[in-house]
C-alpha positions as CSV (number, residue, x, y, z in Angstrom):
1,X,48.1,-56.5,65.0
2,X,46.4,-53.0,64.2
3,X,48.4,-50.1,65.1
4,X,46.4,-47.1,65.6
5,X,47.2,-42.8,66.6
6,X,44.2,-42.1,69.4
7,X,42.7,-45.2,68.7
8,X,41.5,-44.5,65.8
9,X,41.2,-45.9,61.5
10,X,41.9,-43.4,60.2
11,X,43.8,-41.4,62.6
12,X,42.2,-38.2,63.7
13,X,42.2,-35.3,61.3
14,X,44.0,-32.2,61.3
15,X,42.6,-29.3,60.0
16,X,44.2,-26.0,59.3
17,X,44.1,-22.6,58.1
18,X,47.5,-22.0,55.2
19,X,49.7,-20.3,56.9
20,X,49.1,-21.2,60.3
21,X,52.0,-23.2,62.4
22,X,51.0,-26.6,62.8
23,X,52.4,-28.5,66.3
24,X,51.9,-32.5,66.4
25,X,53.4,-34.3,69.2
26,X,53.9,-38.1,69.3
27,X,54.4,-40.3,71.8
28,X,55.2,-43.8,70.7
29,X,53.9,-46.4,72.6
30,X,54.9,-49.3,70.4
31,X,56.7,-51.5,72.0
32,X,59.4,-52.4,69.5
33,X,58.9,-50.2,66.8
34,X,60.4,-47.2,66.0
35,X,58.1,-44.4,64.7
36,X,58.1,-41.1,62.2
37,X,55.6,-39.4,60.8
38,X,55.3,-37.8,57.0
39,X,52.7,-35.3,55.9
40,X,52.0,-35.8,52.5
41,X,51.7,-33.2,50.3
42,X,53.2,-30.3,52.4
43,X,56.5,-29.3,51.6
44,X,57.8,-27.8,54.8
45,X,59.0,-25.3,52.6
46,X,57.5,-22.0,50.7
47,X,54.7,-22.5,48.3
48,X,52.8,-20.2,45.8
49,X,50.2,-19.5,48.2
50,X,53.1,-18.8,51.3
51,X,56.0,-18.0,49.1
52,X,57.9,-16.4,51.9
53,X,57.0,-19.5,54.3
54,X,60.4,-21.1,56.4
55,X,61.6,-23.9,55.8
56,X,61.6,-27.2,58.1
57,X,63.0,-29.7,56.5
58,X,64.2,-31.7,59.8
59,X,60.2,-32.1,60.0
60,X,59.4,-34.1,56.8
61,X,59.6,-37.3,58.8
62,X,61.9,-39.7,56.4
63,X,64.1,-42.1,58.1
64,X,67.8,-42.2,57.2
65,X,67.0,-38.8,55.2
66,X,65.5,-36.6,57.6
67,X,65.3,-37.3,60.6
68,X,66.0,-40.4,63.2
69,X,62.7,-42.2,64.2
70,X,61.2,-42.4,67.1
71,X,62.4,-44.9,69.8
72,X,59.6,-46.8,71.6
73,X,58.5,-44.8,74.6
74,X,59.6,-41.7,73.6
75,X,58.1,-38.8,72.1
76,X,59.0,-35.9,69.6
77,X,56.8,-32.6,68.5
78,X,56.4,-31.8,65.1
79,X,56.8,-28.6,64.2
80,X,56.3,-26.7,60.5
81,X,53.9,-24.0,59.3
82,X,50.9,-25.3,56.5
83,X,52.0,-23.7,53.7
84,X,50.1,-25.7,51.3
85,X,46.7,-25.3,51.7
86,X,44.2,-28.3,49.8
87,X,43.5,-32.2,50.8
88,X,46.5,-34.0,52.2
89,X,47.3,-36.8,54.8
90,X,49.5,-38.0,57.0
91,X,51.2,-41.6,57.4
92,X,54.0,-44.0,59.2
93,X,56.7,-43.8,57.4
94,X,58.9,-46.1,58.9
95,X,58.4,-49.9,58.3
96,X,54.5,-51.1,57.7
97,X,53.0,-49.7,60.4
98,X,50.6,-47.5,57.3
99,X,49.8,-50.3,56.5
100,X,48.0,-51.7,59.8
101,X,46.7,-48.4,60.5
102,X,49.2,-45.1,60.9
103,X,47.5,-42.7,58.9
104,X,44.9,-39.8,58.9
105,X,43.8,-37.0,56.2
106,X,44.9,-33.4,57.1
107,X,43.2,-30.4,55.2
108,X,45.1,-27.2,55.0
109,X,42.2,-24.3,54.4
110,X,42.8,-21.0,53.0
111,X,40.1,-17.5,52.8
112,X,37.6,-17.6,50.8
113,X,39.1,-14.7,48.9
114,X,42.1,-17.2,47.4
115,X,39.4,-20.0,47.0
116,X,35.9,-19.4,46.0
117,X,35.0,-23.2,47.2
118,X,35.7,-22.6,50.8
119,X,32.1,-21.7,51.6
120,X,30.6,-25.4,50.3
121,X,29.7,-28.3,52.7
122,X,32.2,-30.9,52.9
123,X,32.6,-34.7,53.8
124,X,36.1,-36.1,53.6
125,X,36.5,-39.5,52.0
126,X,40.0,-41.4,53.0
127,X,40.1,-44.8,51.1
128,X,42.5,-48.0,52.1
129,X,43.1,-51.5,51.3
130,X,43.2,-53.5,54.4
131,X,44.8,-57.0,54.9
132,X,44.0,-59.8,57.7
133,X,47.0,-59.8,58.7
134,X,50.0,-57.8,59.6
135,X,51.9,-55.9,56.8
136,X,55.0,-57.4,57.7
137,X,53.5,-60.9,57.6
138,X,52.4,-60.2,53.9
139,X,55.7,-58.8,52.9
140,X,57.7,-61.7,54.5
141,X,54.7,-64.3,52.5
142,X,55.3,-61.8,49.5
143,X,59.0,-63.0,49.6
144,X,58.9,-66.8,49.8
145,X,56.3,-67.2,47.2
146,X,57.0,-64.6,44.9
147,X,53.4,-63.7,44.2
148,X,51.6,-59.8,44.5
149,X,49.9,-59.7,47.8
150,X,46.2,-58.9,47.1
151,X,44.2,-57.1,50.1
152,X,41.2,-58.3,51.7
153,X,39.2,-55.4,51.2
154,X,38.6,-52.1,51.0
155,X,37.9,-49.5,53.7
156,X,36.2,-46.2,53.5
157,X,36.9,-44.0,56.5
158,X,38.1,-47.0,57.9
159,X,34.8,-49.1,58.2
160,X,32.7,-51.4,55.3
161,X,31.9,-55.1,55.3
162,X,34.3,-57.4,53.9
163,X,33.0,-57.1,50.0
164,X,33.6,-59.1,47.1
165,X,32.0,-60.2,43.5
166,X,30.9,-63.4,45.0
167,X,29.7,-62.2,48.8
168,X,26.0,-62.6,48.9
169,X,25.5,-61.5,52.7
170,X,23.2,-58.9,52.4
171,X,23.2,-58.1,56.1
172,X,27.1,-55.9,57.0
173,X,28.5,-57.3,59.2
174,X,30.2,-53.7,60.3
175,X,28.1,-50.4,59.4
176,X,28.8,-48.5,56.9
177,X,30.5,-45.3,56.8
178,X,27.5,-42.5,56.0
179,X,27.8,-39.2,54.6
180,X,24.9,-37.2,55.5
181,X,23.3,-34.8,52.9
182,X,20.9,-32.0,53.1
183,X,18.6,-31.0,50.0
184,X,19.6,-28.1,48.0
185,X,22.9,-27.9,49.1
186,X,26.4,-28.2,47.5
187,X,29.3,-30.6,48.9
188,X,32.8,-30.4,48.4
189,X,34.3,-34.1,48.5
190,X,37.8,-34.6,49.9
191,X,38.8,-37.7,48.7
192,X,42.2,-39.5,49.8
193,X,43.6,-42.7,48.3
194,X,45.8,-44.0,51.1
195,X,46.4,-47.6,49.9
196,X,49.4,-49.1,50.2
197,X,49.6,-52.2,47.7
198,X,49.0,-51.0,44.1
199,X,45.5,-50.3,44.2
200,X,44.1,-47.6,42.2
201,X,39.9,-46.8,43.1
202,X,37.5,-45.7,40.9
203,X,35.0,-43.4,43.1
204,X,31.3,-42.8,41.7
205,X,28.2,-41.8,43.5
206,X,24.7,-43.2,42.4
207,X,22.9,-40.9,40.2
208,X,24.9,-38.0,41.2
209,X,27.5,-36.7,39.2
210,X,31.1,-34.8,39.9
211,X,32.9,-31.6,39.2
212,X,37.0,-32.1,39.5
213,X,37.7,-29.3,41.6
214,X,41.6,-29.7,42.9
215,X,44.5,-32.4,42.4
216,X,46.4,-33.1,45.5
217,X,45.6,-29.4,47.0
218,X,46.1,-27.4,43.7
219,X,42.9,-25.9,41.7
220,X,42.3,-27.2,38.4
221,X,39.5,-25.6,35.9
222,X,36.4,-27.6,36.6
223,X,35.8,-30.7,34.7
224,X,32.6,-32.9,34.8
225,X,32.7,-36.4,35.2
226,X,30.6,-39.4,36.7
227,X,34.0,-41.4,38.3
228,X,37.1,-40.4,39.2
229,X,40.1,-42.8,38.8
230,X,43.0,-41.9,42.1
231,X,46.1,-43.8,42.8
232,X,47.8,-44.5,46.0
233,X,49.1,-40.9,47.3
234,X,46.6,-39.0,45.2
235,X,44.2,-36.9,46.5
236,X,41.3,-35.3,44.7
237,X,38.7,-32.5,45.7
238,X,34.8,-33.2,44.0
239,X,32.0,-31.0,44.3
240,X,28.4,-32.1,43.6
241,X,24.8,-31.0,44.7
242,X,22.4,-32.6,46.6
243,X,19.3,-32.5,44.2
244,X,17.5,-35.5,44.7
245,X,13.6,-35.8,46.4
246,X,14.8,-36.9,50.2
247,X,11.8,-39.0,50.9
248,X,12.3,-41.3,47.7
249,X,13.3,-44.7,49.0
250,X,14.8,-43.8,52.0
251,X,16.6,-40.7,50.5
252,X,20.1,-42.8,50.3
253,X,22.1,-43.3,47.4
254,X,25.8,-45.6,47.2
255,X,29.3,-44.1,46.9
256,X,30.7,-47.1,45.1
257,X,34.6,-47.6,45.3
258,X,36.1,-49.8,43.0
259,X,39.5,-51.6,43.2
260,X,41.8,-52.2,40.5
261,X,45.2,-53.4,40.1
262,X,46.1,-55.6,43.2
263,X,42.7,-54.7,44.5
264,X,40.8,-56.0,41.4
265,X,37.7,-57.4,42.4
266,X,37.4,-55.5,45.3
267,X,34.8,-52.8,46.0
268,X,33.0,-50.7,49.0
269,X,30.1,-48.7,49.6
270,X,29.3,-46.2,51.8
271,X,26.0,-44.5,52.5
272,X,25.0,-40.7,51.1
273,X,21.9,-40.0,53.2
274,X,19.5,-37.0,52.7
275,X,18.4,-35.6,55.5
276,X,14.2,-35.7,55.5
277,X,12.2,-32.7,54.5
278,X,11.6,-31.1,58.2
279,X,14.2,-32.9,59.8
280,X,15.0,-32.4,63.0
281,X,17.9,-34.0,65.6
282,X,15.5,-35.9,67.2
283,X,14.0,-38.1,64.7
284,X,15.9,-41.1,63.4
285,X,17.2,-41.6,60.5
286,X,15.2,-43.7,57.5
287,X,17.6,-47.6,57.8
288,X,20.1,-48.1,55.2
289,X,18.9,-49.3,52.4
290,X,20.2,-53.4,51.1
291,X,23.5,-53.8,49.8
292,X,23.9,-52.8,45.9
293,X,25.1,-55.6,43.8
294,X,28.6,-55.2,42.3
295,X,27.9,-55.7,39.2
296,X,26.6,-52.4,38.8
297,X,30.3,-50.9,39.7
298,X,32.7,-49.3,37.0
299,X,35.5,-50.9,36.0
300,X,38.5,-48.2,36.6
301,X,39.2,-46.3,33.6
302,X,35.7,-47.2,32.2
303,X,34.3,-44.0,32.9
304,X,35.0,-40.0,31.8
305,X,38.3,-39.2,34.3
306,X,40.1,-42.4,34.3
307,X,43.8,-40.6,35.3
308,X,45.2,-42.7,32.0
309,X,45.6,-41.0,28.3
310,X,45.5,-42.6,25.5
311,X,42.0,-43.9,25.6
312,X,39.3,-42.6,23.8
313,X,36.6,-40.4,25.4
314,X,38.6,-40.4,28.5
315,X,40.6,-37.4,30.4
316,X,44.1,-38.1,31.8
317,X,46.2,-35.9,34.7
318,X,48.1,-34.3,31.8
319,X,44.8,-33.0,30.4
320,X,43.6,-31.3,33.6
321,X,44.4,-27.5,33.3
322,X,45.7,-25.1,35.9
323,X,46.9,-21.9,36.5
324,X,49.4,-21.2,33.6
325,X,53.1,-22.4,34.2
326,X,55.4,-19.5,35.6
327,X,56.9,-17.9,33.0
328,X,60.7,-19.1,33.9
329,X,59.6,-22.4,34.1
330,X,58.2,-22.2,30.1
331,X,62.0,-22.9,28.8
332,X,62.5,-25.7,26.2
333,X,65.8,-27.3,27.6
334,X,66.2,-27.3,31.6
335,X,69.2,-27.3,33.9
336,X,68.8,-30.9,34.6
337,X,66.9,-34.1,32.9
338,X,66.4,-37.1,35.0
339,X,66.1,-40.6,33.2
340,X,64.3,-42.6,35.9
341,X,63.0,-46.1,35.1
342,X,61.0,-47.8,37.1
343,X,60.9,-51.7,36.6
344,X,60.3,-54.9,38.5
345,X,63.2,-57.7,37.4
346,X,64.5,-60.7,38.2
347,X,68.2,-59.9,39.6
348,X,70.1,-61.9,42.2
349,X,68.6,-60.1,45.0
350,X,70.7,-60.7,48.2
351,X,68.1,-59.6,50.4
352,X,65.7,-62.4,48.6
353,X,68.2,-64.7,47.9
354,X,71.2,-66.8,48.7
355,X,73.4,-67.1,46.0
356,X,75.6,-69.8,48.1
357,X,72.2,-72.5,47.8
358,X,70.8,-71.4,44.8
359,X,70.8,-69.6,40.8
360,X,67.4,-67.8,40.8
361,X,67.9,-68.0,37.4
362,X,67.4,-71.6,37.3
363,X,64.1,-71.4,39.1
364,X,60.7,-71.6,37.6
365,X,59.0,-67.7,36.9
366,X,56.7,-68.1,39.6
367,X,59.5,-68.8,41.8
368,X,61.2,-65.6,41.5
369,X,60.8,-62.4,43.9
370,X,60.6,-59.7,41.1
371,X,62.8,-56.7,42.5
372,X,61.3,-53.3,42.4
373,X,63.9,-50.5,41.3
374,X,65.2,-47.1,39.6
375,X,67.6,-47.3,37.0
376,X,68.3,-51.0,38.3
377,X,69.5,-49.3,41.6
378,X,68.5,-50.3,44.9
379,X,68.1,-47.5,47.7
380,X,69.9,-48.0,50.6
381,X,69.1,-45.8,53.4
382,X,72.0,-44.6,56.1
383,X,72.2,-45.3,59.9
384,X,72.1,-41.4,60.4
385,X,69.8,-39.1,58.3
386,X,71.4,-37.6,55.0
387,X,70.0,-33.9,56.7
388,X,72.5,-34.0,59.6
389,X,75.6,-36.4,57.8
390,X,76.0,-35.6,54.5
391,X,78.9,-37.5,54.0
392,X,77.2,-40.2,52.4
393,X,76.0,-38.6,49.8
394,X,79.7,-38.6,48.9
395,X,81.6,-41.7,49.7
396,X,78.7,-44.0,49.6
397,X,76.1,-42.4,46.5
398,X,75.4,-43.7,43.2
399,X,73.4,-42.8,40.3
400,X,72.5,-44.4,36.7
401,X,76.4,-42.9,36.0
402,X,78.2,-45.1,37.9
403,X,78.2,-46.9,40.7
404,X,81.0,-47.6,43.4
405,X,83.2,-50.6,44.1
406,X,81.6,-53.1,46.4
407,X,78.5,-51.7,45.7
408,X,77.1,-54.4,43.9
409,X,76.5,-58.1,44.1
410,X,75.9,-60.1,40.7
411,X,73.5,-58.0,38.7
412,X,72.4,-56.6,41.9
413,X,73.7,-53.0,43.2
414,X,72.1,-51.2,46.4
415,X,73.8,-48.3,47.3
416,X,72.3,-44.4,48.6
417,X,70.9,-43.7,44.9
418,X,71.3,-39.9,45.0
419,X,70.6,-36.8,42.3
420,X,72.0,-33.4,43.0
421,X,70.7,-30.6,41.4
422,X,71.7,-26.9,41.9
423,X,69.3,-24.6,44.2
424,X,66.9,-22.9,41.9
425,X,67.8,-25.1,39.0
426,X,64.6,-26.1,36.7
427,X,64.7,-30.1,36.7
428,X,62.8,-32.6,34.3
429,X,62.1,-35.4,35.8
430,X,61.0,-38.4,33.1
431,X,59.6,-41.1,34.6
432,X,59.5,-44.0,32.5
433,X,57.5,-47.4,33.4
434,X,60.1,-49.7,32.1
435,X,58.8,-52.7,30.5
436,X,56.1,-54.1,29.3
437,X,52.8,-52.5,28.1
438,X,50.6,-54.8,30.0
439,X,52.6,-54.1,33.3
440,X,51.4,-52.3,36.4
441,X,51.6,-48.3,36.6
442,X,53.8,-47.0,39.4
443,X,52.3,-43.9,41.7
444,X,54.9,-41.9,42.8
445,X,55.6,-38.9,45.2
446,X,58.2,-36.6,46.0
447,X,58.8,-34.8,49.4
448,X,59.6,-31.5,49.8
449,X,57.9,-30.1,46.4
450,X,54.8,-29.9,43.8
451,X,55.6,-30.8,40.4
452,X,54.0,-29.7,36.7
453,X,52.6,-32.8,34.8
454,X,54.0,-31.9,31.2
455,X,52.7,-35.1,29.8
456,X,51.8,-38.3,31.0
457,X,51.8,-40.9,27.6
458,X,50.5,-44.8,27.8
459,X,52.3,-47.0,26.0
460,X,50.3,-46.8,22.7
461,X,50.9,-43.3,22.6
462,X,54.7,-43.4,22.8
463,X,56.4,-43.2,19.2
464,X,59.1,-45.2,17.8
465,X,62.4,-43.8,17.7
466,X,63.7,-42.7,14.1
467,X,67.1,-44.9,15.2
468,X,67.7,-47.8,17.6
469,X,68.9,-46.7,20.8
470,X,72.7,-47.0,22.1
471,X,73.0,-50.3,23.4
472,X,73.4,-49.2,27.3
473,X,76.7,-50.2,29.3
474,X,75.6,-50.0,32.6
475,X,77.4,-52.6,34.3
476,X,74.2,-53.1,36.7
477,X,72.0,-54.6,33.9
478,X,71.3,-58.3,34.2
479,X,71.2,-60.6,31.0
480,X,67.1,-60.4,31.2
481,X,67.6,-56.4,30.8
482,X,69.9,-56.2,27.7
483,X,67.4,-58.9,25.8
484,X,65.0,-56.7,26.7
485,X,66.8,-53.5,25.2
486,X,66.9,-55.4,22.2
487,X,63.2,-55.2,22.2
488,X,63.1,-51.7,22.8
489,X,61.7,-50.6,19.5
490,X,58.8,-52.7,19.7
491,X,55.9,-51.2,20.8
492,X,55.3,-53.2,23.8
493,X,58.4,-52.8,25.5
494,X,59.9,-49.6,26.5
495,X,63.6,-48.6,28.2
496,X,65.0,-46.0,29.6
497,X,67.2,-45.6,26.5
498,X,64.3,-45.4,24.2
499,X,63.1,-42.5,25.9
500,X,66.7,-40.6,26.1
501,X,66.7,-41.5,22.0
502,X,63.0,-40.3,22.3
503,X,64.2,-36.8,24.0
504,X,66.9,-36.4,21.8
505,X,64.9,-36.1,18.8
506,X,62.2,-34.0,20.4
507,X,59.5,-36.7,20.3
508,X,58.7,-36.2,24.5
509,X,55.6,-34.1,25.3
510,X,55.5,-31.6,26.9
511,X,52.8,-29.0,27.2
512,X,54.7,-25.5,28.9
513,X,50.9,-24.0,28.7
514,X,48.6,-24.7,31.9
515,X,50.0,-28.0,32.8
516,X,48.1,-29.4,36.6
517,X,50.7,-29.2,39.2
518,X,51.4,-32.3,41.8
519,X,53.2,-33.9,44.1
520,X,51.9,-37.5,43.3
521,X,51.2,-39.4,40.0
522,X,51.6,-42.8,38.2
523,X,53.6,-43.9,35.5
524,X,51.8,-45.6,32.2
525,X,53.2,-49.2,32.0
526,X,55.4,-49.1,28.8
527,X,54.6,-45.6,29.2
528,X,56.2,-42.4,31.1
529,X,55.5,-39.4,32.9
530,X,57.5,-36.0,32.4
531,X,57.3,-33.4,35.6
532,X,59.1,-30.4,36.3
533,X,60.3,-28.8,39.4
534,X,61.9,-25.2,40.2
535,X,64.3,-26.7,42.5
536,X,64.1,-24.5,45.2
537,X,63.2,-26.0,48.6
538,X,67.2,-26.9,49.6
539,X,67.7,-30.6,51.7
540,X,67.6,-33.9,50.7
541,X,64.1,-35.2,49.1
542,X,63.0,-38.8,48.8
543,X,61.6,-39.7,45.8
544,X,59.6,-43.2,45.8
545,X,56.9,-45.4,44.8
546,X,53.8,-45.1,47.1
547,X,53.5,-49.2,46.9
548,X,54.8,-50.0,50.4
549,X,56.1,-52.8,49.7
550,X,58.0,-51.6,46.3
551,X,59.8,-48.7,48.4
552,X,60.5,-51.1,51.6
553,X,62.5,-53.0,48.8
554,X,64.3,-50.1,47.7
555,X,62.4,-47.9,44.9
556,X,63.3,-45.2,46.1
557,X,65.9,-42.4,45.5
558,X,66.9,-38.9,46.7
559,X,67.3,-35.2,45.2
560,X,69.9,-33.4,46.6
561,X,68.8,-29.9,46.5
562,X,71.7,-27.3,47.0
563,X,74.6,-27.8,49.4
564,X,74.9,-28.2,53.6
565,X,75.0,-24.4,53.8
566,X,71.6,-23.6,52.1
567,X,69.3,-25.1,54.9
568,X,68.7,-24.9,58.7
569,X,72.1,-24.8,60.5
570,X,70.6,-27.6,63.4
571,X,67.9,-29.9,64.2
572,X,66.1,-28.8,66.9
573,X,67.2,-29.6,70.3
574,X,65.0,-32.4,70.9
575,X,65.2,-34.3,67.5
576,X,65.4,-37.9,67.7
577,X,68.6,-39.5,67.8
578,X,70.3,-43.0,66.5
């Protein structure tokens, strides 16, 4: 089943001025299934470019956190004002429905005066995987056979042929999506990676090469490349000029994207078309040339922006520069350091499992349902949203520090998995790919904020501790997890308390200079991630991996920013209740 806003893949955009209030109202028609909405990258909160901006925190559209969903045949109107202006989108976050269609790109402009790349031409390109059949049907298959659900293809702007290495149909079966060019001009390209399963693209255009412009909305300094590398949540803006002879062989040239990850072997094209010399509306348009062979595609990473470090000749997200780091967030030691390991383990997962048939642990490897967590924790969402009832956050929280009786089955504990940090406390957040080396990376976004990429270190890069670390005594760690601590000072494993020893003798990165600011990034397998925050957007923030799947099952978590009295007294009137 395809669930679509207006009837359309990708929904329809939304395009803004900063600062303007923004009003979005839903209506859901499923049948079933309740609905709410996120928009990705705006914090419903102040910003550097609104920095007196209210807050709406009811409107971040997070189930059990912030708000109720939507109940089938009823409807709700988003309210909050755009206060961060670059590329974002919007998405279903409540079950899979973003999977099989509940998303759309929304652009937040600003004057040219605050960015001097308003006045170019732009084309808006929003990537996703796409399965044959419903989301929930691959999650449920994901759980009986244990295996990584691949995608079928890739779509660009929500159309492209069913491609793969092997497909020798030269004729598409559906058009491609086309991006028409004029000669002499200069394009901005709004690119959105809104994949679901781990599938990281590599974006190139024939014969044409890029200029980095912005990372999920915020201005970097230029950077020239030839391919971009963007993981599920990121956004990236492109520029590049139209200089080629429009009457050469049909004047079209291929946007390749290429999967990687879950989508390796995947790849789509779409069609940038120059306008001919003298061109007017009534004349039509040279045909489309035949389809390129893939085997002239990049492999991701292969090229000069890859998004990893650690790799010769390459440029990673902690290389980009920006506008230099505010001078109170340039301190050495913060209010608050977050350990967060994100891993993918055999446990005896209750929701997988039944411990009353069966010992996972006496089944084959490719038997077992790997569970996706932080800090071996499993997040449990509420009935009622943290926002409104806070007292979960008390009698039913847990953290890496402890967790509560009853909360935990076995090795396995699921439970609200909470931080709380101080309003206008700095925060480190490490994020840490716990495991091994040649793992998968983990992309990651928080609500309600933009972070600083301090450092972002591959598993080659990361140095051995000068002493083994302490042995942990977590009670939530299975057997599998404390052999693998005993590893931890090999090079191709890593663990969360290798990178606390790591800290504690000042062998983290972190560059307090011009780091690029954020809201979504991966995490290195064997590798981690250091961001910072200046905690001061008060509610309660979800933090989680933007792998469907992985934050369905629980990787997620929540930042507590503040207390009950620092943010909006009510919901409004007609907020959705359960």
């Amino acid at each position: 089943m395809v669930v679509t806003i207006n009837k359309l893949i990708p929904g329809p955009p939304i395009e803004v001025c900063v600062g303007d209030k923004v009003l979005v109202d839903v209506m859901n028609n499923l049948p079933s299934t309740a609905l709410a909405l996120h928009w990705h990258g705006l914090t419903m909160g102040p910003s550097r470019a609104m920095p007196n901006a209210r807050q709406t925190p009811y409107m971040d559209g997070t189930p059990g956190v912030t708000q109720c969903p939507i109940p089938p045949g009823s409807g709700f109107r988003y309210s909050f004002f755009a206060s961060n202006p670059g590329t974002h989108f919007w998405h279903a976050q409540t079950g899979f429905e973003r999977g099989d269609g509940v998303f759309g790109p929304i652009i937040v402009h600003q004057p040219v005066s605050k960015d001097p790349n308003q006045f170019l031409a732009e084309h808006l390109l929003t990537i996703n995987d796409w399965f044959h059949k419903t989301t929930q049907t691959i999650y449920a298959n994901k759980n009986s056979d244990g295996r990584d659900p691949t995608p079928d293809s890739l779509l660009i702007n929500g159309r492209g042929p069913q491609q793969h290495l092997e497909d020798t149909v030269k004729t598409p079966r559906v058009p491609y999506a086309k991006f028409l060019v004029e000669n002499g001009t200069r394009y901005r390209l709004r690119i959105i990676n809104a994949a679901i399963a781990h599938c990281p693209v590599t974006v190139t255009i024939d014969n044409h090469d890029l200029i980095l412009l912005a990372a999920d909305g915020a201005s970097v300094s230029p950077v020239n490349t030839s391919a971009i590398l963007i993981h599920p949540g990121e956004r990236y803006d492109a520029m590049f000029s139209a200089e080629h002879d429009p009457n050469a062989s049909g004047g079209t040239y291929w946007i390749r994207v290429t999967g990687g990850g879950h989508c390796a072997g995947l790849h789509q094209y779409a069609a940038l078309q120059y306008l001919p010399s003298n061109f007017t509306d009534f004349q039509q348009l040279p045909a489309i040339p035949p389809t390129p062979t893939p085997a002239a595609n990049p492999s991701p990473g292969a090229e000069e922006f890859s998004g990893r470090c650690g790799t010769q000749g390459q440029r990673c997200v902690a290389a980009l520069q920006a506008l230099a780091l505010p001078e109170k967030l340039k301190i050495p030691k913060t209010n608050n350091t977050f350990y967060l390991a994100f891993s993918s383990k055999t446990v005896h997962n209750q929701n997988f499992y039944s411990l009353i048939y069966y010992n996972i642990y006496d089944e084959s490897w490719e038997k077992r349902v790997l569970t996706p967590q932080i800090n071996h924790l499993t997040f449990r969402a509420p009935p009622k949203p943290l926002l409104v009832n806070r007292k979960p956050l008390k009698s039913e929280n847990c953290s890496a520090d402890g967790v509560r009786r009853g909360q935990c089955s076995a090795d396995y504990c699921e439970c609200i998995h909470a931080l709380h940090v101080s309003l206008g406390a700095i925060v480190d957040l490490v994020l840490i790919g716990e495991g091994p080396a040649n793992g998968t990376s983990y992309p990651v976004h928080l609500h309600g904020y933009k972070f600083w990429v301090l450092s972002q270190v591959e598993a080659s890069q990361v140095p051995t501790p000068s002493k083994p670390p302490p042995t942990p005594s977590n009670a939530t760690l299975s057997e599998v997890d404390l052999e693998l601590n005993l590893l931890a000072t090999k090079s191709e494993f890593l663990t969360r308390e290798t990178v606390m020893q790591l800290d504690q003798e000042g062998k983290l990165l972190r560059n307090l200079e011009d780091p690029v600011m954020k809201d979504s990034v991966s995490i290195p397998p064997g590798g981690y991630t250091v961001v910072r925050i200046a905690a001061e957007n008060s509610g309660v923030w979800m933090l989680e991996s933007q792998v469907l799947m992985d934050a369905q099952a629980g990787m997620s978590l929540v930042l507590q920013v503040g207390t009950a009295a620092d943010v909006p007294k009510s919901p409004p009137p007609d907020f959705p209740t359960c």
